[in-house]
C-alpha positions in Angstrom: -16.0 13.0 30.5 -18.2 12.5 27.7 -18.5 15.1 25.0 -20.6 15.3 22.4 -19.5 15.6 18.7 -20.3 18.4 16.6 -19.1 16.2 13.3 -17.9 13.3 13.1 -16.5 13.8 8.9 -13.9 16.3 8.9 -15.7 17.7 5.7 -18.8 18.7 7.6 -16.8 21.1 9.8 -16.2 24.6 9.1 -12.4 25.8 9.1 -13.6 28.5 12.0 -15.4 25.0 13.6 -12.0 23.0 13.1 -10.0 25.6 14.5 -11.7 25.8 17.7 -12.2 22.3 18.5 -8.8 21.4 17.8 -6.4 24.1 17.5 -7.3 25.5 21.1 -8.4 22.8 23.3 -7.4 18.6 23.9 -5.6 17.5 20.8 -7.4 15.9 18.1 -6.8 12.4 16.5 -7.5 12.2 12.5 -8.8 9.0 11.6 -8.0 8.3 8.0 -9.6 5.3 6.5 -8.3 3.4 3.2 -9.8 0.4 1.1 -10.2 -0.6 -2.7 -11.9 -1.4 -5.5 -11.4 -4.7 -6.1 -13.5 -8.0 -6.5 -14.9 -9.6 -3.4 -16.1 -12.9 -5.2 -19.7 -13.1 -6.3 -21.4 -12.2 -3.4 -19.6 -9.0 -1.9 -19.5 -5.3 -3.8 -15.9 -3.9 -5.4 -16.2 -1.6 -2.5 -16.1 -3.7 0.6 -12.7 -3.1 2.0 -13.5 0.7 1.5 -17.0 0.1 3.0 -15.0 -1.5 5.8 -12.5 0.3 6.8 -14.9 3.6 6.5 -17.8 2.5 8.4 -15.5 1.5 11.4 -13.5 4.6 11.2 -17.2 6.1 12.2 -18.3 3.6 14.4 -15.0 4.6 16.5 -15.2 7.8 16.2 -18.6 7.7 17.2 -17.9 6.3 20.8 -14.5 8.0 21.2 -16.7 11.1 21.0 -18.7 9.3 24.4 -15.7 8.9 25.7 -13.9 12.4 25.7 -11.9 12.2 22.6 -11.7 14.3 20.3 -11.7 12.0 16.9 -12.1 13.3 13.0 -13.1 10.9 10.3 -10.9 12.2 7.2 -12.9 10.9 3.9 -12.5 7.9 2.8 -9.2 6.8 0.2 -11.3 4.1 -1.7 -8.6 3.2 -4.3 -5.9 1.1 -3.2 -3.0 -1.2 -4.4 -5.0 -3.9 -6.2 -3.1 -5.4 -8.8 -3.4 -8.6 -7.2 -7.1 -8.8 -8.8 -6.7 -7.4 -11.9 -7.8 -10.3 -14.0 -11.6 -10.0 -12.8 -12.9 -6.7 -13.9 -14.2 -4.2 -11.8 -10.8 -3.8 -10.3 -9.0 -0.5 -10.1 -5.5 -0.2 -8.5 -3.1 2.8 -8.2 0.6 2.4 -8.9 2.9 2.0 -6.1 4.5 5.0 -6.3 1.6 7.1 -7.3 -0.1 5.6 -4.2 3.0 5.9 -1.6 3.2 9.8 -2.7 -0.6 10.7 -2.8 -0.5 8.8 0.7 2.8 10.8 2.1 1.1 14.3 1.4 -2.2 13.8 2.5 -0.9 12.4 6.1 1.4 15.5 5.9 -1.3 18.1 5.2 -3.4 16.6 7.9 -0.4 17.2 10.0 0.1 20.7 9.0 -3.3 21.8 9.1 -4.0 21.1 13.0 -3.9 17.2 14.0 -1.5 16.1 16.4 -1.8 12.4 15.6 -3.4 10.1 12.3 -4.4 6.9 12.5 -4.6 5.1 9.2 -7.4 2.9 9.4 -6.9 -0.1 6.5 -9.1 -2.7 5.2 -7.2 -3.8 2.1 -4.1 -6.1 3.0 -2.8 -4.9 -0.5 -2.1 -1.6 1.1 -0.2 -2.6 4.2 3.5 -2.3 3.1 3.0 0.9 1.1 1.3 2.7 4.1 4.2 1.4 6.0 6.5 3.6 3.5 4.2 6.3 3.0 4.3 6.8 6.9 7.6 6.5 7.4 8.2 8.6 4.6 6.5 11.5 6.4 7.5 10.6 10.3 10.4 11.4 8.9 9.2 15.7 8.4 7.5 16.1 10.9 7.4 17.3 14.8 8.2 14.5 16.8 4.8 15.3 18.9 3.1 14.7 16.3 2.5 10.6 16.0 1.1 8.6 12.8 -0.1 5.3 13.4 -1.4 2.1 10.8 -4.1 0.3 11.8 -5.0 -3.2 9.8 -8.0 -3.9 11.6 -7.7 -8.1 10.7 -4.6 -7.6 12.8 -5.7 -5.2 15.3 -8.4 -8.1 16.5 -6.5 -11.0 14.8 -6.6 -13.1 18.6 -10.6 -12.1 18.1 -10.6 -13.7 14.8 -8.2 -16.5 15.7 -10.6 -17.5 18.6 -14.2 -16.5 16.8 -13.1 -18.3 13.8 -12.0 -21.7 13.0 -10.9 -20.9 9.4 -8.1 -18.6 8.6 -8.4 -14.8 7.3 -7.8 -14.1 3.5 -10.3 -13.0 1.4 -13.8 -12.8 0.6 -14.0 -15.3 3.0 -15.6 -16.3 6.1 -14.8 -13.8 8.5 -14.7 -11.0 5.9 -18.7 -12.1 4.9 -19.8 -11.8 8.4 -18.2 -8.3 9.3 -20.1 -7.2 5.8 -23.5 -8.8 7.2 -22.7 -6.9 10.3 -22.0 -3.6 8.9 -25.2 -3.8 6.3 -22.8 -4.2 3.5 -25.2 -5.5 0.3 -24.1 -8.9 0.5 -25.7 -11.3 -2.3 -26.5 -14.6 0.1 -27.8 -16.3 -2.9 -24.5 -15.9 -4.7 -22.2 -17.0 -2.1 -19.4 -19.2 -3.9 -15.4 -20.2 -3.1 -13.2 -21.5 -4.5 -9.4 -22.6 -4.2 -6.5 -20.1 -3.8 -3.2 -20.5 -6.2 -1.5 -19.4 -3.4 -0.3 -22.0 -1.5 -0.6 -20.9 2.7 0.4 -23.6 4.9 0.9 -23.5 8.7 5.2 -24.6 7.5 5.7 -21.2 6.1 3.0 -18.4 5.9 -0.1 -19.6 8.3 -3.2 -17.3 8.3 -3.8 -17.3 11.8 -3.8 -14.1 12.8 -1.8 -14.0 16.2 1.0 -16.5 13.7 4.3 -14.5 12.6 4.8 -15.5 8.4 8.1 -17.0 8.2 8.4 -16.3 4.4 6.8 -13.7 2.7 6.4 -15.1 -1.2 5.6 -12.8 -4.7 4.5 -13.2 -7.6 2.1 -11.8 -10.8 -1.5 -13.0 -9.5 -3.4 -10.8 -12.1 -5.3 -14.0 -13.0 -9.1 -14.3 -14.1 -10.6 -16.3 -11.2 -13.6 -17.6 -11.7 -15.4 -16.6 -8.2 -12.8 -14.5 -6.2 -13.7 -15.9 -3.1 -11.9 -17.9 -0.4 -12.1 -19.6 3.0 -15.4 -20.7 2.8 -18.1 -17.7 2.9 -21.1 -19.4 3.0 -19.9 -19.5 6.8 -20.5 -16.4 7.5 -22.9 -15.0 10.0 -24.1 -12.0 11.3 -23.4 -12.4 14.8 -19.8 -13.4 14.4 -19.2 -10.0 12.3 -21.0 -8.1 15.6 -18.5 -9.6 18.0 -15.8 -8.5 15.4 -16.6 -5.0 15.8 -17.3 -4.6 19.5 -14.5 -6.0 20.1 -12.5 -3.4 17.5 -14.5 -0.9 19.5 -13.2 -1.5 22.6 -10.0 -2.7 21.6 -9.8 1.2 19.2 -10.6 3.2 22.5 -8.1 1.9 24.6 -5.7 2.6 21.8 -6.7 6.2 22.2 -6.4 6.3 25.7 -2.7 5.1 25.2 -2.0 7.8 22.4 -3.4 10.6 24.8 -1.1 9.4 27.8 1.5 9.0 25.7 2.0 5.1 25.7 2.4 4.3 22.1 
């Protein structure tokens, strides 16, 4: 049964509001996204894994809402683990332990203050592993009713992007221009510009096909200066790719909802 939000920003609710949407009827799911401030190449703002991650936290939340869920958007953690960029500025990262612990008590406090489940919505691949700590860090506290969950969204429609797109997922790139186009990022056409990765990928060891298992995960310091920023070809990109990108997180997000509520996942 449909029911129809009174906010979709946690901010825009008052505590009294809160309390009696979620504290006395269906549990509520917290969506909280995360991004960075990084460069994106020539063409796409610092903010556009924040911008990402945000505007389909709200896009979600928006049809969970028309679906009977009851779904918060938290705001936004902008900031991320970014020091893979640092050589272009613009770029701001947080330190890995700074980020792991700021991460650990905000999940808690959302916890503790009334929601029963968080989804961490990312959109910066530089995150991943430390929200996998900062979670477990915290499942660790907590009432084992209450359920945290990470959501990269390349991976949570990587067999979308595999299928949609004939070039791999990395960055700046193809597929992340045309989920900007479709999300009315500010994306500079005229400056569109790639150029070649010093990481070597290769289908042998660490493919970027999305629905691929890595068999070797590889390190090392890329803080270098790179002249555009941009990879995987985004003068590819197109509008109505990035549409079928997010109906398809969409639908794919509310039956992930429906399997939290039923207990499934």
């Amino acid at each position: 049964m449909s029911v129809s939000p009174p906010k979709i920003y946690l901010r825009d609710l008052t505590w009294r509001e809160f309390n009696d949407l979620c504290l006395n009827t269906t549990p509520c799911i917290a969506i909280q996204p995360t991004g960075s401030i990084e460069q994106h190449g020539l063409h796409l703002p610092l903010g556009t894994d924040a911008y990402i991650a945000e505007k389909l936290a709200y896009i979600s939340a928006l049809e969970a809402w028309r679906k009977g869920f009851r779904v918060l958007v938290s705001d936004s953690l902008s900031f991320g683990v970014s020091e893979m960029w640092l050589g272009n500025p613009g770029t701001v990262s947080i330190r890995f332990d700074s980020y792991i612990s700021f991460v650990s008590d905000l999940v808690l406090s959302l916890i503790e203050t009334g929601f029963k489940y968080v989804v961490v919505l990312n959109g910066h691949a530089g995150n991943s592993d430390i929200l996998k700590v900062a979670l477990r860090r915290v499942s660790g506290s907590i009432d084992p009713s209450r359920r945290l969950y990470l959501v990269n969204w390349w991976e949570f429609i990587g067999d979308v992007i595999d299928r949609v797109f004939s070039s791999g997922f990395y960055h700046a790139d193809e597929v992340e221009t045309s989920i900007a186009y479709a999300l009315g990022l500010d994306v500079r056409k005229d400056l569109v510009r790639s150029e070649e990765s010093r990481r070597k990928y290769s289908d042998k060891w660490h493919p970027l096909k999305q629905t691929v298992r890595p068999k070797v995960y590889f390190y090392s310091n890329e803080a270098h200066r790179y002249t555009v920023g941009a990879f995987g070809d985004p003068g590819r990109g197109d509008v109505d790719k990035g549409r079928i990108l997010i109906e398809s997180f969409k639908a794919r997000f509310m039956d992930f909802l429906d399997d939290i509520l039923n207990n499934k996942i």
